[in-house]
C-alpha positions as CSV (number, residue, x, y, z in Angstrom):
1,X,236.7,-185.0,-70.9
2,X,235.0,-188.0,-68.7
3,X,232.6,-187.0,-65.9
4,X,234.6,-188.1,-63.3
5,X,237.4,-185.6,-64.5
6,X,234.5,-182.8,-64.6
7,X,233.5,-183.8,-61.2
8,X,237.3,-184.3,-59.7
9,X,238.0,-180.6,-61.1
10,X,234.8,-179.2,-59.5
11,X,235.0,-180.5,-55.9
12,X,238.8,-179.3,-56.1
13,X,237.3,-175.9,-57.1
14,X,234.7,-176.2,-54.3
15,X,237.4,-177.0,-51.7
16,X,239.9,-174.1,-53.3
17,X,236.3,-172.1,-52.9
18,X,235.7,-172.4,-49.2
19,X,239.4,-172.5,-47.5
20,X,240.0,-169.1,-49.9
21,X,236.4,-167.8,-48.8
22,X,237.4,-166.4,-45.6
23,X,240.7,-164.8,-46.9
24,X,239.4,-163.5,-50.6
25,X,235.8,-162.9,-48.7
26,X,237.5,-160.7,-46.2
27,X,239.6,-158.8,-48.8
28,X,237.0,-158.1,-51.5
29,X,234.8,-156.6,-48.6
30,X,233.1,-153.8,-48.7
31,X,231.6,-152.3,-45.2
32,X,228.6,-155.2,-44.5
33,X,229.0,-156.9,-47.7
34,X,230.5,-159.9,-48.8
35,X,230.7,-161.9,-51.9
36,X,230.1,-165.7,-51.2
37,X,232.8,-167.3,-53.0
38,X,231.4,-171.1,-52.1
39,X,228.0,-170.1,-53.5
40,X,229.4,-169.2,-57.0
41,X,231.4,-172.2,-56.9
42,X,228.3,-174.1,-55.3
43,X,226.0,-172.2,-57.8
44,X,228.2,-173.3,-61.3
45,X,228.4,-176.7,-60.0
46,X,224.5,-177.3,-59.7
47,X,223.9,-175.3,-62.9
48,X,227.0,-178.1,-64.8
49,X,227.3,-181.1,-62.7
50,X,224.1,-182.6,-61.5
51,X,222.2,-182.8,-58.1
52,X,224.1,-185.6,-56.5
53,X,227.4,-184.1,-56.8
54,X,226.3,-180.4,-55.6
55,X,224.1,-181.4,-52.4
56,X,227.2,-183.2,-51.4
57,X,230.1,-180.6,-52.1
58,X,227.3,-177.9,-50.7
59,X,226.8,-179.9,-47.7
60,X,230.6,-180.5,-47.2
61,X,231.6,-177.0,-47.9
62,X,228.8,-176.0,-45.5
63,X,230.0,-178.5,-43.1
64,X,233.6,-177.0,-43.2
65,X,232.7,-173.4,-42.8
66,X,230.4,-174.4,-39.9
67,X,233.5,-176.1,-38.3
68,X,235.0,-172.8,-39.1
69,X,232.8,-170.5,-37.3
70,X,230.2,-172.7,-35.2
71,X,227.5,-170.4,-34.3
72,X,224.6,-172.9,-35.3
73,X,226.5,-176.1,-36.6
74,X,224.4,-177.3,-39.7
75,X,222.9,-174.2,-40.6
76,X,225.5,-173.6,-43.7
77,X,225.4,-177.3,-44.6
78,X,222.1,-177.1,-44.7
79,X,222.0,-173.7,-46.8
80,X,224.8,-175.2,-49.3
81,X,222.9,-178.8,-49.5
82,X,219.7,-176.5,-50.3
83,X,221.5,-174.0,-52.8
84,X,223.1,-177.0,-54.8
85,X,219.9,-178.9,-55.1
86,X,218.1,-176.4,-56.6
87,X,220.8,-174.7,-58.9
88,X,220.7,-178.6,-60.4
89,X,217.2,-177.9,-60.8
90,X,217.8,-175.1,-62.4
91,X,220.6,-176.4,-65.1
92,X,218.3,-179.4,-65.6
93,X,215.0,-177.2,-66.5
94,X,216.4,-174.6,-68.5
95,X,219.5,-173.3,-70.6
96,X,221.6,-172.2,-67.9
97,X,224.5,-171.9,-70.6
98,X,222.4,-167.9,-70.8
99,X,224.2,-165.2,-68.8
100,X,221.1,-163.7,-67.3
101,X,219.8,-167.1,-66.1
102,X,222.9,-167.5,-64.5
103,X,222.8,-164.1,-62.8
104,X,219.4,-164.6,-61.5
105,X,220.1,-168.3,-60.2
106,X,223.4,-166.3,-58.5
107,X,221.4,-163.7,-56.9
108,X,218.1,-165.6,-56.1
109,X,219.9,-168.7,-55.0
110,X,222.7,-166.2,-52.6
111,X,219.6,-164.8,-50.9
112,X,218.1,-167.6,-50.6
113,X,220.9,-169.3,-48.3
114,X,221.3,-166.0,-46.7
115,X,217.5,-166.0,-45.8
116,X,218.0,-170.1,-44.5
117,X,221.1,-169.0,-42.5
118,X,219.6,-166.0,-41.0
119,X,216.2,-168.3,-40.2
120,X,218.3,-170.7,-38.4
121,X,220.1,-168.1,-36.3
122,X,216.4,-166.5,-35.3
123,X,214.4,-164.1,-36.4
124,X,215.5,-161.2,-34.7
125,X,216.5,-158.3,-37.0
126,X,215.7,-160.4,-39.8
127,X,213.7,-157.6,-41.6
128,X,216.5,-155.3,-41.1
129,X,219.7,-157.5,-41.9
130,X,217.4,-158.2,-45.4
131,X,217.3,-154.8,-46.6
132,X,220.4,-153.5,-45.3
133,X,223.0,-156.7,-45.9
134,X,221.6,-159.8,-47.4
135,X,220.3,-158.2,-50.3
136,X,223.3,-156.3,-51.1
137,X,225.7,-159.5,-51.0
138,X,223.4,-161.5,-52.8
139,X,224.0,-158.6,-55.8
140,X,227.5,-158.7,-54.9
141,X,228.0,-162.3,-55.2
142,X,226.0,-162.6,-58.3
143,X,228.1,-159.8,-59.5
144,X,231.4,-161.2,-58.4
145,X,230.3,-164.5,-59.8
146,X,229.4,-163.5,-63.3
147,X,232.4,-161.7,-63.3
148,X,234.5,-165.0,-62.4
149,X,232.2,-167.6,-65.3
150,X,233.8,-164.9,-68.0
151,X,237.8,-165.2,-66.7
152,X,237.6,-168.8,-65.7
153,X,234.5,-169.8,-67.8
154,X,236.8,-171.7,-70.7
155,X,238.3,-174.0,-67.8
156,X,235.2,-174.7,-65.5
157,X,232.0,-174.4,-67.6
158,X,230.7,-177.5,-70.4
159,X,232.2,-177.2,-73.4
160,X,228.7,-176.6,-75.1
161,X,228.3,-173.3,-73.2
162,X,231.6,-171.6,-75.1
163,X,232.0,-168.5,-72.7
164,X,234.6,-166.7,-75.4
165,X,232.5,-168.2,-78.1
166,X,231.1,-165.4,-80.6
167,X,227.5,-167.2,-81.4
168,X,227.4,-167.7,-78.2
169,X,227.0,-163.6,-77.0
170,X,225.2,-162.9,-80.3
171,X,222.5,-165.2,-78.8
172,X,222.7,-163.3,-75.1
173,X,222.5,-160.3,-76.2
C-alpha cells in the first residue's frame, strides 16, 4: 500500500476520531473519566506515520474540538500538535511495533496533553484535578486504546507490526 493511501486512511480515522469523541467519549464514561478517543488515534498515527502528518492532523483535530467547546481556543491544538510530534519521536527512536511501548506512549503522552490543557486553563486545582481525574483517563485511554490496536490493529497498523501475528506475541511476552 503507497503512503499516500496510509496517510489518506489515517486522517480519515483522525477525523472519524474527533467528530465520534464527544458521542463515544460521553458513552464510555465513567463518573470523571474519559477515554480520549483523538489521542489514541493521534497517538497510532505518530507512532506509524511520521511527524509531519501527526502535528498536522493533531493540530486540526485540536483545532476542531476547540471550535467545539472554546474555553481557551488553541489550547487542544496545541496539546494534539505537541502529542503527535513526540509519539513520532517515539515510533522513530524505538520499536513501537511492542505492546508495552505503545501503552506507555498512550498513557504518558494522554497525561501529558491533559497536563498542557489543564496549564493553559490555569493552575488552579491543578494538583487536585491530577490525582483525582487526569491520571485516571490517561490509564483509561491507554487502556481503551490498546484495547482498540488489537480489534482494528490488522487494518490501521504497518504491516511489519502483524497485531494477530503469532511471532509477533511470542516476542511481547
Amino acid at each position: 500500500m503507497s503512503t499516500s493511501a496510509v496517510s489518506r486512511r489515517w486522517v480519515v480515522v483522525a477525523i472519524l476520531a474527533t467528530m465520534g469523541n464527544s458521542v463515544i467519549g460521553r458513552w464510555l464514561q465513567v463518573g470523571a473519566w474519559r477515554p480520549e478517543v483523538v489521542m489514541v488515534a493521534l497517538v497510532y498515527l505518530g507512532l506509524t506515520g511520521g511527524s509531519v502528518l501527526a502535528v498536522i492532523v493533531g493540530f486540526l483535530a485540536g483545532i476542531y474540538q476547540d471550535l467545539y467547546a472554546p474555553q481557551v481556543l488553541g489550547t487542544h491544538s496545541l496539546a494534539y500538535g505537541v502529542v503527535g510530534y513526540l509519539a513520532a519521536l517515539v515510533g522513530d527512536t524505538v520499536r513501537a511495533e511492542r505492546v508495552w511501548i505503545q501503552g506507555i506512549s498512550l498513557f504518558s503522552l494522554s497525561l501529558l496533553s491533559e497536563l498542557v490543557v489543564g496549564v493553559t486553563k490555569g493552575w488552579a486545582g491543578l494538583a487536585e484535578d491530577l490525582l483525582s481525574r487526569m491520571l485516571l483517563s490517561a490509564l483509561y485511554t491507554s487502556l481503551l486504546g490498546l484495547l482498540l490496536a488489537y480489534i482494528f490493529g490488522d487494518w490501521l497498523l504497518p504491516k511489519g507490526w502483524g497485531v494477530r501475528d503469532v511471532s509477533r506475541w511470542r516476542r511481547v511476552r
